[in-house]
C-alpha positions as MATLAB code, in Angstrom:
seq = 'XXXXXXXXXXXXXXXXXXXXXXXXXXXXXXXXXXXXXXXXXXXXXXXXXXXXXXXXXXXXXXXXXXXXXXXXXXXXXXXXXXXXXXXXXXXXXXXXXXXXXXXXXXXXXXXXXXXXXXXXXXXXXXXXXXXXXXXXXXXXXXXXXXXXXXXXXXXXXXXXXXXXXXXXXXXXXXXXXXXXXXXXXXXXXXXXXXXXXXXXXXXXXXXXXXXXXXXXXXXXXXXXXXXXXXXXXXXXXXXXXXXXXXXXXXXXXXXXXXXXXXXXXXXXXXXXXXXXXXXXXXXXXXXXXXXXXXXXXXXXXXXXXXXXXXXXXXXXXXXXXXXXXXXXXXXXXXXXXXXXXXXXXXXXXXXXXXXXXXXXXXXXXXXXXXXXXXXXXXXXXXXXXXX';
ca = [
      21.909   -5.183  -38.548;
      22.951   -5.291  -42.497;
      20.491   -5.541  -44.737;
      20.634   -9.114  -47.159;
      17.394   -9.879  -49.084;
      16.482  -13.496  -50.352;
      14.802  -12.050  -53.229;
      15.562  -15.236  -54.975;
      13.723  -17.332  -52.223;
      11.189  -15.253  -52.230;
      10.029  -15.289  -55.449;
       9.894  -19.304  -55.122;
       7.630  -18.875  -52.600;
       5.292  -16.179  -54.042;
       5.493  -18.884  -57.336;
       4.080  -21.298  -55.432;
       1.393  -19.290  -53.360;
       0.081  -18.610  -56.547;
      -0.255  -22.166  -57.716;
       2.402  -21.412  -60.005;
       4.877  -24.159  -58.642;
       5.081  -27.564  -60.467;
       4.886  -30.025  -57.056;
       3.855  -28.734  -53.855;
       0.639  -27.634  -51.675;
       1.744  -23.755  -50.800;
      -1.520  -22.230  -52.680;
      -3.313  -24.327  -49.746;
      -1.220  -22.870  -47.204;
       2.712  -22.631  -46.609;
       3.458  -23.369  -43.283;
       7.294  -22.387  -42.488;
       9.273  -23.438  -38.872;
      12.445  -21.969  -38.219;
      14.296  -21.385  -34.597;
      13.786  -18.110  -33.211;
      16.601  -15.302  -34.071;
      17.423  -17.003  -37.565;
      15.733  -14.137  -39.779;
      12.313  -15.986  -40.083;
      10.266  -12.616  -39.048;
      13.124  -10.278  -41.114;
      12.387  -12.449  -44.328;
       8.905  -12.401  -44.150;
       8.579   -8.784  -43.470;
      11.522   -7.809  -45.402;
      11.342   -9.779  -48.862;
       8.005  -12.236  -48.695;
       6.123   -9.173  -48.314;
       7.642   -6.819  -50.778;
       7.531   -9.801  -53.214;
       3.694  -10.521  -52.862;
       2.920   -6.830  -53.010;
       5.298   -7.041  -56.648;
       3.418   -9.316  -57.560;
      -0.307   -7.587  -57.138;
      -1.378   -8.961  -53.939;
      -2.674   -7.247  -51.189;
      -0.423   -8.242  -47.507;
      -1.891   -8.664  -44.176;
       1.290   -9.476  -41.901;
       0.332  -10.777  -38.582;
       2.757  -11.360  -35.627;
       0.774  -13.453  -32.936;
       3.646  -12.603  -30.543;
       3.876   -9.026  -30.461;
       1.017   -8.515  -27.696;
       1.519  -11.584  -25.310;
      -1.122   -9.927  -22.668;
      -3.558   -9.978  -26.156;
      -5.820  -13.002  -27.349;
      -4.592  -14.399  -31.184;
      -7.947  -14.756  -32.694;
      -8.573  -10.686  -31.680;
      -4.633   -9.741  -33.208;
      -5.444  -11.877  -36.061;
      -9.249   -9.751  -36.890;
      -7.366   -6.695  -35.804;
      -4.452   -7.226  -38.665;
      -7.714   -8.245  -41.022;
      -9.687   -4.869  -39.601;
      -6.689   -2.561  -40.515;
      -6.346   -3.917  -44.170;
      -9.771   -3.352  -44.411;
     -10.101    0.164  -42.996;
      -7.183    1.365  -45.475;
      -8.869   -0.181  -48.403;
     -12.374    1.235  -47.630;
     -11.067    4.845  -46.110;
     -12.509    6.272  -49.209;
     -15.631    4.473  -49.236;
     -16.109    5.091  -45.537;
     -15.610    8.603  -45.473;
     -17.720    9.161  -48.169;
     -20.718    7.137  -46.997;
     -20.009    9.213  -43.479;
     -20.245   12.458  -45.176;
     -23.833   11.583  -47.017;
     -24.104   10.382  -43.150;
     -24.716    7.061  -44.664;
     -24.742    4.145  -41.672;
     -24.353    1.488  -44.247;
     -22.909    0.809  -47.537;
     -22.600   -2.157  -49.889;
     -19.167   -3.619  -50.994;
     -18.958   -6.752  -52.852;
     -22.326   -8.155  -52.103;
     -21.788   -7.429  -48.186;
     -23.594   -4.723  -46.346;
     -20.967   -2.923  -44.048;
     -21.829   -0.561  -40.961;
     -19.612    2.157  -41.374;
     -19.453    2.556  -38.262;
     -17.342   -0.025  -37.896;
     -14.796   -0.557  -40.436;
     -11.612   -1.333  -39.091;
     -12.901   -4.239  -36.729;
     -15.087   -7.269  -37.821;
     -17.135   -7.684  -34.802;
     -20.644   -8.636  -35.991;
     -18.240   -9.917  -39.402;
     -17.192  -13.148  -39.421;
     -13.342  -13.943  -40.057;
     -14.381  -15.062  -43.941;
     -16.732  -12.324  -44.759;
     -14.011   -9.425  -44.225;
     -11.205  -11.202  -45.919;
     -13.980  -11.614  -49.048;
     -14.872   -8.028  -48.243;
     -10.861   -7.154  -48.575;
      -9.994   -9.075  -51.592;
     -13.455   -7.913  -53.244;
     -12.836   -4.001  -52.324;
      -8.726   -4.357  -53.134;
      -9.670   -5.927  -56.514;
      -6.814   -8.741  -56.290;
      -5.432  -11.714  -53.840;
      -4.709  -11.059  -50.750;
      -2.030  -12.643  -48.814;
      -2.195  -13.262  -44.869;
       1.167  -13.681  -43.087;
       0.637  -14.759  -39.628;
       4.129  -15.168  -37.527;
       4.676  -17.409  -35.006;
       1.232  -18.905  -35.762;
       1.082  -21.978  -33.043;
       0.213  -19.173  -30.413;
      -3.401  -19.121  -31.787;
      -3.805  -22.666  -30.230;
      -3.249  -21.256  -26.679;
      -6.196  -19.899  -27.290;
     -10.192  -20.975  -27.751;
     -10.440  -18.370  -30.178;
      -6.979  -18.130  -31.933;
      -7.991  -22.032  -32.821;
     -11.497  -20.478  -33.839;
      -9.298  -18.235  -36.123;
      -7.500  -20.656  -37.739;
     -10.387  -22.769  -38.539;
     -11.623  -19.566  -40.046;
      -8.868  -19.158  -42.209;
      -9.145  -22.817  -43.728;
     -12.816  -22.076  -44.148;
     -12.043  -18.648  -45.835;
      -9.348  -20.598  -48.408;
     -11.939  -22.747  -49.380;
     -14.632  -20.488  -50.145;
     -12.302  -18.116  -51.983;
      -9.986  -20.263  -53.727;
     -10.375  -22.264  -56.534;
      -9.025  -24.394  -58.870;
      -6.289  -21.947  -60.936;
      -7.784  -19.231  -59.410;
      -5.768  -18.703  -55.968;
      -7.714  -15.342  -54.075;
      -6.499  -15.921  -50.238;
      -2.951  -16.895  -49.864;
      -2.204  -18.381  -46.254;
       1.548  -18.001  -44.680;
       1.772  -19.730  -41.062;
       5.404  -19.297  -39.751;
       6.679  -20.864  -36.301;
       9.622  -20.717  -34.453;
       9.022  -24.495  -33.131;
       8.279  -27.066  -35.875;
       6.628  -29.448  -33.381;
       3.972  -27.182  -31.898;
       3.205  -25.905  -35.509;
       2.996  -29.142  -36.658;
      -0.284  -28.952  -34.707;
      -1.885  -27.000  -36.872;
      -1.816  -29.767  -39.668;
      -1.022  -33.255  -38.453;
      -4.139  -34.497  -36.675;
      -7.871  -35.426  -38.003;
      -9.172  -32.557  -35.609;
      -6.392  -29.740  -37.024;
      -7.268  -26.648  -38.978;
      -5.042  -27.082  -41.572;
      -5.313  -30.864  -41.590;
      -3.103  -32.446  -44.482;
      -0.885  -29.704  -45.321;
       2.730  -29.765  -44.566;
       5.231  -27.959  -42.214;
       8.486  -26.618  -44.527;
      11.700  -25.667  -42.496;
      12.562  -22.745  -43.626;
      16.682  -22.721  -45.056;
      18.441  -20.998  -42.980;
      20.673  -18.465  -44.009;
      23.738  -20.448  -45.337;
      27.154  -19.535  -47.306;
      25.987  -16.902  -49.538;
      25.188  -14.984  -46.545;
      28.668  -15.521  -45.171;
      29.853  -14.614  -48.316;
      27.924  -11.445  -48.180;
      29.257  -10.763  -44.849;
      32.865  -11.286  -45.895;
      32.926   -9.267  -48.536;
      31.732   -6.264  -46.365;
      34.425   -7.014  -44.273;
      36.896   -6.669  -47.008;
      35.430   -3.822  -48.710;
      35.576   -1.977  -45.449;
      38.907   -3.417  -43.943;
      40.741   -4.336  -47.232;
      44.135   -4.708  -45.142;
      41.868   -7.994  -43.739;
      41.760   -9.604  -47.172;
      40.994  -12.360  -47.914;
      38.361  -13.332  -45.018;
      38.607  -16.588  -43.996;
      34.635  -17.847  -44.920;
      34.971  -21.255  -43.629;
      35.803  -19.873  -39.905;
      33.141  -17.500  -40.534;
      30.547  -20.528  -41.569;
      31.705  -21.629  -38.313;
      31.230  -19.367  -35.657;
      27.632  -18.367  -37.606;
      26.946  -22.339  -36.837;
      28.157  -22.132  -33.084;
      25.944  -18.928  -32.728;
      22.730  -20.715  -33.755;
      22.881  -19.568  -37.490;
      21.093  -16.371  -35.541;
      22.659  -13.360  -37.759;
      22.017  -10.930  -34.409;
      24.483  -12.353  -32.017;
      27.012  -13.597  -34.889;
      26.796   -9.569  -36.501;
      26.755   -7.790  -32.945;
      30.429  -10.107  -32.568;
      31.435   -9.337  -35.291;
      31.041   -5.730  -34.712;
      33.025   -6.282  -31.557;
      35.849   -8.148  -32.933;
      36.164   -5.846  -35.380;
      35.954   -2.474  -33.636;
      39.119   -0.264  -32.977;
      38.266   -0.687  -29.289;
      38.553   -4.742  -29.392;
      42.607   -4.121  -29.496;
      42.796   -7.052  -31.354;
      46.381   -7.481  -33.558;
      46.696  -10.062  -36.252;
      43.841  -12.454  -37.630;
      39.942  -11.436  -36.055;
      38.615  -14.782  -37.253;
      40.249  -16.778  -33.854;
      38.444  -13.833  -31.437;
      35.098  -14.351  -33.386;
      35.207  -18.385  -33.250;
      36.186  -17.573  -29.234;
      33.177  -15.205  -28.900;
      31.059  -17.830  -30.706;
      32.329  -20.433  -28.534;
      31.323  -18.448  -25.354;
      27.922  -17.369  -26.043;
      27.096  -21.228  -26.815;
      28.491  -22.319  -23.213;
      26.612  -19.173  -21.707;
      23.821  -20.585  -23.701;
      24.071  -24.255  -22.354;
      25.459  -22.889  -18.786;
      21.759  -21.401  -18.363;
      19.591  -24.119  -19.694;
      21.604  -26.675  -16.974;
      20.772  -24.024  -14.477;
      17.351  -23.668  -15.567;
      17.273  -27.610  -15.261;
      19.095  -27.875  -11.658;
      16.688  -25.143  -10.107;
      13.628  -27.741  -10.838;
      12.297  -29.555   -8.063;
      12.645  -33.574   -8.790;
       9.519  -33.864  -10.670;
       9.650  -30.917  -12.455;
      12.953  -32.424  -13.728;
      11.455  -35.503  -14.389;
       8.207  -34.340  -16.652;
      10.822  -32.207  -18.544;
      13.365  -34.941  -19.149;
      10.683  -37.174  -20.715;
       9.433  -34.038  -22.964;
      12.872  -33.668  -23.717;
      13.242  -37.339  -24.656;
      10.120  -37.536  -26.671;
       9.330  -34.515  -28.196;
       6.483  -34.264  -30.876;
       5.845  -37.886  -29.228;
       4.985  -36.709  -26.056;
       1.916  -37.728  -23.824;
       2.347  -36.034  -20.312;
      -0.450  -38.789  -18.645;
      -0.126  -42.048  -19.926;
       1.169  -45.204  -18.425;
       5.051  -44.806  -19.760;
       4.971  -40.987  -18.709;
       3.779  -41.790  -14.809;
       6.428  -44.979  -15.121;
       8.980  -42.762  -16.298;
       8.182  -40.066  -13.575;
       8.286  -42.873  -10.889;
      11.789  -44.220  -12.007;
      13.152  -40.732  -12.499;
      11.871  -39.719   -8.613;
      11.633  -42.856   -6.750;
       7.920  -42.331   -6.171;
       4.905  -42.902   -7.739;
       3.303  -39.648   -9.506;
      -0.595  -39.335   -9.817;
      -1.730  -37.343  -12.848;
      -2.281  -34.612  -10.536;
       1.033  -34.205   -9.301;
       2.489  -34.174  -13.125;
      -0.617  -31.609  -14.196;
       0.930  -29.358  -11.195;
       4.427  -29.745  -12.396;
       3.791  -28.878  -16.192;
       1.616  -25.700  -14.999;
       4.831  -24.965  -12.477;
       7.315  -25.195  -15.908;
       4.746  -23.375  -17.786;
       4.374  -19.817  -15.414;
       8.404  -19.639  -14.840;
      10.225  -16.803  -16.325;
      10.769  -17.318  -18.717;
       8.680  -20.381  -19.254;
       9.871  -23.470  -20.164;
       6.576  -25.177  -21.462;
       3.974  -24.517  -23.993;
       0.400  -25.431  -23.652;
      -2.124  -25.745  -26.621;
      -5.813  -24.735  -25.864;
      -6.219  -28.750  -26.434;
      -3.660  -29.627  -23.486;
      -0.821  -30.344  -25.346;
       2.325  -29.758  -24.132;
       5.873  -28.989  -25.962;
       9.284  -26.862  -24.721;
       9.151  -23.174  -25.294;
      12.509  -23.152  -26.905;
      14.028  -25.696  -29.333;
      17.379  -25.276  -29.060;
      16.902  -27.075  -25.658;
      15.991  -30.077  -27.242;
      19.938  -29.683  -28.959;
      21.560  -29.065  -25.585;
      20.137  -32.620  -24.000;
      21.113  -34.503  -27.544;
      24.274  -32.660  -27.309;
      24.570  -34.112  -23.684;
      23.360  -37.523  -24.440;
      25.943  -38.263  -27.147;
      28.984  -36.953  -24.756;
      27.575  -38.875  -21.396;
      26.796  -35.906  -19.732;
      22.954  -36.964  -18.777;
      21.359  -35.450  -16.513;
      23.003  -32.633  -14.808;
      24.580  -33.216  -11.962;
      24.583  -30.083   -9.248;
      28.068  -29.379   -8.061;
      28.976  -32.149   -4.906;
      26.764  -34.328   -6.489;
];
């Protein structure tokens, strides 16, 4: 995978952590969505990261999916635990040598036995610990943060966090800096657009997806490498980066193929990568409709109407059980559509998401553009073959 930074973007953002930004609410929290594959996790790690640490402030980076079998709230103290342990692995060793059991820091009183996890800390003590023993702000980047409400204490977490930004920050003085990122807008949406959410009142940003200069930086590779292929035809390469998803994995690992001596390609590559594009999207769709004709009736039917609905969604109310009835040609209890959500949800891979609250949304997106895509063109529902 090349490397292209967003330096640029990133320094907006690190602006307006910091408060700096004219309009805007990012020192209370910048929540970012962006589909899955696009370079959300690359860009935070890569240049959000880097930029905050330019810019004096300690990182904590956080990725909530990176141990599915482990709770949020314990990978989100973990992440908080490790900060801390490097910051006080001076302090601790030295308080261990004088076989010291406790030592202050910042006002608190810390068993030394136990740096590196916050059991018997809460959440808000060691991030004031950590910003009081690193002597600056401290920044916590937590990826794909609407897994914490699968979870009684990843939503214990998160109220933490809020609690934590309001006891540290204040007006033009901005000491915890909060980045939520999410690969589905709706289900982090749920972190701020209720009475009862965490982060209740802030807003979810889409995060811009990589776009023409990116193209542009991928062209001119191409030409730099294979000037016999100048000039590279951008707007077929804006294209097939579209048709793949804007995901810069599948459109680069393509492009490598197109482009290799093994490909045996003569002439133009630009028509082979538009072809390649064209295919993975059809494999793409090919497997949701699968994925869709393998349900039994109701299945189909609860995930049509989550389909149809999205963010508006309500799995148990009157409309739902009406819609489930029309769809199957029975009636459906509550029951029977509780059993058929928790069916979608352990498939692999699943197809539903469940809050620790019981709400419900698709695990991926982009299947929410597949039954658009087949609404507009007449081709809803699937039909199986002989049908």
């Amino acid at each position: 995978m090349i490397a292209f930074p967003r330096s640029a973007l990133a320094r907006e953002l690190v602006a307006a952590l910091q408060g700096r930004a004219l309009l805007g609410d990012a020192h209370n929290g910048l929540f970012l969505a962006a589909p899955r594959r696009t370079g959300k996790s690359t860009f935070l790690q890569g240049d959000l990261a880097p930029a905050l640490e330019a810019a004096g402030v300690t990182v904590v980076y956080v990725d909530l999916w990176a141990d599915a079998r482990r709770d949020p709230g314990s990978l989100i103290a973990d992440a908080v635990g490790r900060a801390l342990t490097s910051e006080l692995g001076i302090v601790a060793r030295a308080a261990r040598k004088a076989s010291l059991s406790r030592v202050k820091v910042g006002g608190l009183e810390v068993d030394t036995s136990r740096i590196g996890s916050i059991d018997g800390m809460t959440l808000v003590d060691a991030l004031r610990l950590l910003h009081e023993t690193a002597g600056r702000p401290v920044a916590l980047i937590v990826d794909e943060a609407q897994h914490a409400l699968t979870s009684d204490a990843g939503e214990a977490a998160m109220t933490a966090l809020k609690s934590a930004r309001d006891q540290l920050n204040q007006p033009g003085r901005i000491n915890l800096m909060l980045v939520m990122s999410g690969s589905d807008r709706d289900r982090l949406l749920r972190l701020v657009n209720t009475a009862g959410a965490p982060f209740y009142g802030s807003q979810v940003q889409r995060m811009p997806p990589l776009g023409p200069d990116f193209i542009a930086h991928v062209a001119g590779l191409v030409e730099d490498q294979r000037p016999e292929l100048k000039p590279v035809d951008r707007a077929a390469l804006q294209q097939a980066f579209e048709r793949f998803g804007q995901r810069p994995q599948f459109f680069m690992a393509a492009l490598g193929q197109v482009l290799s001596p093994l490909a045996g390609l003569s002439g133009r590559f630009e028509p082979a990568l538009l072809d390649a594009a064209a295919q993975q999207q059809a494999q793409d769709e090919a497997q949701m409709e699968a994925d869709y004709l393998a349900l039994k009736p109701i299945e189909q039917a609860v995930l049509w109407r989550m389909l149809e609905q999205e963010a508006r969604y309500r799995p148990y109310d009157a409309a739902a059980l009406r819609f489930y009835r029309e769809k199957t040609g029975h009636p459906v209890s509550v029951a029977q559509a509780q059993k058929a959500l928790e069916a979608l949800r352990q498939r692999t891979p699943a197809l539903v998401w469940k809050s620790a609250r019981g709400e419900y949304a698709l695990q991926d997106a982009a299947m929410h553009r597949w039954h658009q895509s087949r609404v507009t063109t007449g081709q809803w529902p699937p039909q199986a073959q002989g049908d």
